[in-house]
N, C-alpha and C positions, 0 to 999 in steps of 0.2 A: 384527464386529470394527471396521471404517470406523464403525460407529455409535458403539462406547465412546470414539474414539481424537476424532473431532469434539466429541462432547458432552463427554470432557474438555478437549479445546481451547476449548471456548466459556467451560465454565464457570472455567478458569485466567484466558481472558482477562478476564471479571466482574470475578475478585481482583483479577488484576493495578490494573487500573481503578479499583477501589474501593482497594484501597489504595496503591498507589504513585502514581496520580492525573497531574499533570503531567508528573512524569519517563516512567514510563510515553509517554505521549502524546508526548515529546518522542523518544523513545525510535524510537515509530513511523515518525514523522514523515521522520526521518534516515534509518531502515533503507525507506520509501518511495522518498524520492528520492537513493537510492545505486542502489536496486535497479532505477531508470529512468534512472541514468546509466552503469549495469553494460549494462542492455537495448541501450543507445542506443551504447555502445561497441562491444561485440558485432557488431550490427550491423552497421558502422562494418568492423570488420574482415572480415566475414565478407563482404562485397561486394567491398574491396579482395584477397580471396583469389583464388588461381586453382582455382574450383569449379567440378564440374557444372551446370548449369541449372537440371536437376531439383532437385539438392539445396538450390541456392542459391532457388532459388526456395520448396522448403518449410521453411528457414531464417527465408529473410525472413518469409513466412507466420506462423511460429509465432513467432520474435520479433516481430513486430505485436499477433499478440494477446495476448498477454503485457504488451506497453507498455501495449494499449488497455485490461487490466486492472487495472496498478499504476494508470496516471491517471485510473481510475476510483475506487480506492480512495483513491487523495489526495485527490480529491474530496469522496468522502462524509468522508475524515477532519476535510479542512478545515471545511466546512458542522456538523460536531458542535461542532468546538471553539468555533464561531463561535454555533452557538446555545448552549451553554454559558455564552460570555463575555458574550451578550445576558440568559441569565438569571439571572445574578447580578448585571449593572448593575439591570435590574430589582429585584429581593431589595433592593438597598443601598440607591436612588433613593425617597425615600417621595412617596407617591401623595397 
């Protein structure tokens, strides 16, 4: 079942991609960094709470790795868009 529900996820995000293209992208881009200033809010409060230790500490824990994964997907996003916009100044530029 994890297998069908992935592989249509992959293959939605293709469409997506191929046909809504920029919006799409711009799309991502926003729901990235809401979702690392949601993380970072979080955070934020759940420190100023009066927690346990334990919990506060596997809190912080799993909102890190969480962060450490949105800004890694921002990452690869920006580096796409970035070689995108380098190949089509290419494309345009004649050699």
């Amino acid at each position: 079942m994890l297998s069908f529900v992935l592989d249509g996820a992959h293959w939605l995000d293709a469409w997506l991609k191929e046909h809504l293209g920029r919006i799409y992208n711009v799309i991502l881009g926003l729901g990235l960094g809401l979702g690392i200033s949601a993380a970072v809010n979080s955070l934020t409060k759940e420190l100023g709470a009066g927690v346990s230790v334990w919990k506060l500490a596997g809190l912080i824990g799993f909102q890190a790795v969480l962060l450490l994964n949105q800004l890694a997907q921002l990452r690869e996003f920006r580096e796409t868009v970035r070689a995108r916009r380098a190949a089509r100044r290419a494309e345009r530029s004649p050699d």
